[in-house]
N, C-alpha and C positions, 0 to 999 in steps of 0.2 A: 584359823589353821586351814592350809590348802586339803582339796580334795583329798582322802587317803590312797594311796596305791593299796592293790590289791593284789597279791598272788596268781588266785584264782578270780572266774566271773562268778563261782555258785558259791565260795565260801572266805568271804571278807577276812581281813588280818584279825576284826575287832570282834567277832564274835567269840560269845563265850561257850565254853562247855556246856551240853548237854546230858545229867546222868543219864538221863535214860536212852538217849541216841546217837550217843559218843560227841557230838559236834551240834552246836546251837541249829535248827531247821533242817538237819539233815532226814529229813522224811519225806517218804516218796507219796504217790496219790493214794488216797484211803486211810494213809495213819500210819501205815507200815513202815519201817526204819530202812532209810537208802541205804547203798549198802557205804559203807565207810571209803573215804576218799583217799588214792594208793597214798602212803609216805614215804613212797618210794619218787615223788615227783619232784621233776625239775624245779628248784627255786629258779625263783623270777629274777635274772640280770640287771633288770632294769630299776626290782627293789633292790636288791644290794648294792648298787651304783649310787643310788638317791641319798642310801645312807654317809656310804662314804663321801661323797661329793658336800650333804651338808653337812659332816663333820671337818672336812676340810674349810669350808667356808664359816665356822663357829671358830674353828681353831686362828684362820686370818686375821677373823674380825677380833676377837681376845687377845690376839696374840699371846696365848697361853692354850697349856691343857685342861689346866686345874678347873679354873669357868666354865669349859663346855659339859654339860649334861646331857644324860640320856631321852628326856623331858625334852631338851633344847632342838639335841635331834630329832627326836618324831615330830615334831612341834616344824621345822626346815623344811625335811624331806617330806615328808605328807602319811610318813611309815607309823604305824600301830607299834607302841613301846613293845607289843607282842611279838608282831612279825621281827623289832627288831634283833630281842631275847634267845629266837628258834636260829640267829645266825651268829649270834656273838655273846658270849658267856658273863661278860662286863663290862664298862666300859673303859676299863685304860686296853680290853683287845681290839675294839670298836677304833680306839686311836690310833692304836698300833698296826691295825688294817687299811684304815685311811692312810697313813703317811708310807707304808711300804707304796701303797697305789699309787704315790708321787715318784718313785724311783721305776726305773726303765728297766723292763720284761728280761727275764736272764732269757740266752739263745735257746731258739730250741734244739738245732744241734751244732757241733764245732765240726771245724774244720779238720783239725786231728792230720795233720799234713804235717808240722812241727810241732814245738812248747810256744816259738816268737807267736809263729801264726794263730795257734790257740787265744792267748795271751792278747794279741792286738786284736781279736774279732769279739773276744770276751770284753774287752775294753772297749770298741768302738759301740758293743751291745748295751754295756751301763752308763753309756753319758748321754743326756739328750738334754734339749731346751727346756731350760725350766721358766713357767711366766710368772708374773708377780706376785699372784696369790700364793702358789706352791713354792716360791722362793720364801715366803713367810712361815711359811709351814715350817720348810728346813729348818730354818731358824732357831723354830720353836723345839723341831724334834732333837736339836742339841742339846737343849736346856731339860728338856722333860725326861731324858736317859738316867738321870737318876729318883728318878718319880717311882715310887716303889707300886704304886697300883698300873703303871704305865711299863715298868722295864721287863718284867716276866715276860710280858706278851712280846717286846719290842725284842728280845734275845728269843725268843721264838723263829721269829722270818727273818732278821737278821743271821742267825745258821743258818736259814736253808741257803742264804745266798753264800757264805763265806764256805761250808761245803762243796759247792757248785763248785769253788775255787779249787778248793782243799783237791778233789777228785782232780782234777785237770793236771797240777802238781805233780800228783801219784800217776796217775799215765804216764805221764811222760817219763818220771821216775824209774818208773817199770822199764820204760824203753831206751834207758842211759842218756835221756835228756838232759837231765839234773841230778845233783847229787844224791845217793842213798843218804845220806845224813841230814839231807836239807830239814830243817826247823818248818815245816808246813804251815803252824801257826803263826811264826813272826814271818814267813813269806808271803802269806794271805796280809797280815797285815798292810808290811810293804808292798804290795801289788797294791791293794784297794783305798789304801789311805791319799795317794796322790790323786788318783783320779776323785774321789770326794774334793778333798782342797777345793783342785780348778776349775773342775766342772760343776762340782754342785752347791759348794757354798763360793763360786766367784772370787778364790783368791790365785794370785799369782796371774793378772791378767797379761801381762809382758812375756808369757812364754807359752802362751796358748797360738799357736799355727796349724796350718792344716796336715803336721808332721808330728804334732805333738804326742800323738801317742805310742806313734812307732819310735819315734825316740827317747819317751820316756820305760816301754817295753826294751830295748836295744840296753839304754843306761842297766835297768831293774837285772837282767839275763847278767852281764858284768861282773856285777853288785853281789849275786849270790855265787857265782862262778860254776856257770852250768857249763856244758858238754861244748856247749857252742861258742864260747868264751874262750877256748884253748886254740 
């Protein structure tokens, strides 16, 4: 097993509790108890990356979810089944963590000039290159959506993103963009289901241009018969 990462330099993932000094060696010179380390501190980026990264790489190589263990992970990453416990509550969230980390970062702000313009910058925000490892992943993360220790977690971050949408919709809504009666949920759909398809499980290779989004945003506006459609 690789070297462990560490958190901290003064208090390893793998140390155990101490009753009597809250934290295994936490005592200062003479005997006297240090004083307790903040819990208010930055976790480490670089152990929550590790994790994810070798659950992504457990997930390639099985191609499956089922196979990868928590074990499997510390055991990759070089992480303390502890340090990895204090960031993820079990493992189908550990999965469901790693495979959102394969999809591309929502904006951090919109444009808010139109709904089109929304719409196409939101879209150009959720598609990016995927390489062959995390195309395997995708894969998997279709099959493993009905994994009941995996789907909780995985309709978890799945809404924050479909919200993100939801919200965007309602603005514009507000502002006579689109209809007061629009279906928000089967619009989220249809926005987000074609971009998945072509960009991230590679179907539909024959109509991917370097227009395609703005004309599948232009078709979608039509389709629901917004403000700008008349």
């Amino acid at each position: 097993m690789p070297a462990e990462l560490s958190e901290t330099p003064t208090v390893p993932d793998h140390a155990a509790p101490d009753s009597a000094t809250g934290a295994a060696g936490d005592t200062a010179p003479g005997g006297a108890a240090a004083p307790a380390p903040n819990k208010g501190r930055p976790r480490s980026e670089a152990v929550s990356q590790a994790i994810l990264e070798a659950t992504l790489d457990l997930i390639a190589e099985y191609e499956n979810v089922t196979e990868v263990s928590v074990e499997a992970i510390a055991e990759r990453s070089g992480v303390s089944k502890a340090s990895i416990y204090r960031r993820f509550s079990a493992k189908g969230e550990i999965i469901a963590a790693a495979m959102e980390s394969v999809k591309a970062p929502l904006p951090a702000d919109m444009p808010r000039t139109s709904l089109r313009d929304d719409l196409i910058h939101l879209a150009h925000s959720m598609t990016r290159v995927v390489d062959p490892r995390d195309m395997k992943v995708v894969k998997c993360m279709m099959l493993a959506v009905n994994d009941p220790d995996y789907q909780h977690h995985h309709h978890r971050f799945v809404e924050h993103r479909r919200k993100f949408v939801r919200d965007t919709f309602s603005y514009w809504i507000d502002r006579g963009q689109a209809r007061p009666d629009l279906d928000l949920h089967l619009a989220v759909a249809m926005f987000i289901s074609p971009l998945l398809t072509i960009y991230v499980y590679g179907q539909y290779a024959d109509v991917q241009a370097p227009d395609t989004i703005e004309r599948l945003v232009d078709s979608f506006l039509k389709g629901i018969g917004t403000a700008l459609a008349s």
